[in-house]
C-alpha positions in Angstrom: 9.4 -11.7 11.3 8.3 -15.3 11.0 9.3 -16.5 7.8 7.4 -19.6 5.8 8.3 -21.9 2.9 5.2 -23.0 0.4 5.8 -26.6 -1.8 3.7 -27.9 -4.6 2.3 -24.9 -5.2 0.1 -25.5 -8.6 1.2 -24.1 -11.6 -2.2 -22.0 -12.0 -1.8 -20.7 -8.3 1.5 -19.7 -9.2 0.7 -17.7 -12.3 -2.2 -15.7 -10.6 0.3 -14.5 -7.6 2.4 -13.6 -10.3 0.2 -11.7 -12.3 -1.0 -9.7 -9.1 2.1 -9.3 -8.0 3.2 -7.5 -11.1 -0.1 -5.4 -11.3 0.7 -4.1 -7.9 4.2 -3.7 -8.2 5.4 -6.2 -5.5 7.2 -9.3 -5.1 5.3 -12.3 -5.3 6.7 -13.1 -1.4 4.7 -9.5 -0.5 1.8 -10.3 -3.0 1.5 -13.8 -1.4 1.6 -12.5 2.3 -1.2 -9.7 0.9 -3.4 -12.5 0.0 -3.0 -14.5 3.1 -3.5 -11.4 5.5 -6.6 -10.6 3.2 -8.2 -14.4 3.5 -7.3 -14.6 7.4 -9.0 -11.3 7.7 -5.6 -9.9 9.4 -5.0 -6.5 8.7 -2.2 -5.0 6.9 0.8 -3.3 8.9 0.6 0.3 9.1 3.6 1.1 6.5 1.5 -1.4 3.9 -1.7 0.2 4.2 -0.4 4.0 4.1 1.1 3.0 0.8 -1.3 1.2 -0.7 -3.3 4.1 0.3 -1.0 6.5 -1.0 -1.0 4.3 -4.5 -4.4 4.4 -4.8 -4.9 8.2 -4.2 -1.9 8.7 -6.9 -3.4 7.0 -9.7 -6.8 8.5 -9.5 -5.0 12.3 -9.1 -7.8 13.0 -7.0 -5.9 15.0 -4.7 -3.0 17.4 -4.4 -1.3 19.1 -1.8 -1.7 22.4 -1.6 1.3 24.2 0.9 -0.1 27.6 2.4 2.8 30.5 2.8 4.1 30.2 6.4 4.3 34.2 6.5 0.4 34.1 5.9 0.0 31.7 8.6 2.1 33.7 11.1 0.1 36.8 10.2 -3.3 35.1 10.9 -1.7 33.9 14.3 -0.7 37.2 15.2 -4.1 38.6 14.8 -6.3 36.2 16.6 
C-alpha cells in the first residue's frame, strides 16, 4: 500500500478530520483516506465497506440473526 505524507495542513482542516475520526471510531490516517476515497469518487475496499456496513446495521438494531436448528433443517431435506 502506497503510503503519503500531508504538510501545512490548516489548523481548522485538522480539527474536522479529528472530530470525524473520533465519531467513527478511526484513526485520523483511516478517516483522512475515507475522505479522499469519498471526494475522488473511489470506492472503499471491501473489508471497509462490510464494516461500515456492519456499524451501521448495529446501531440502528434493525436486524438480528436468527440461527434455525440444524436437526430441523435436515428433517425438511429429508422430506423433499
Amino acid at each position: 500500500m502506497a503510503s503519503l505524507q500531508v504538510r501545512e495542513v490548516p489548523q481548522h482542516t485538522y480539527d474536522r478530520i479529528a472530530f470525524r475520526a473520533k465519531a467513527e471510531h478511526r484513526s485520523i490516517a483511516q478517516e483522512t483516506v475515507s475522505l479522499l476515497a469519498k471526494g475522488l469518487d473511489c470506492e472503499l475496499d471491501p473489508q471497509e465497506r462490510r464494516r461500515k456496513l456492519l456499524n451501521t446495521l448495529d446501531s440502528n438494531n434493525s436486524w438480528s440473526l436468527e440461527i434455525p436448528d440444524p436437526v430441523t433443517l435436515i428433517r425438511e431435506d429429508r422430506n423433499r
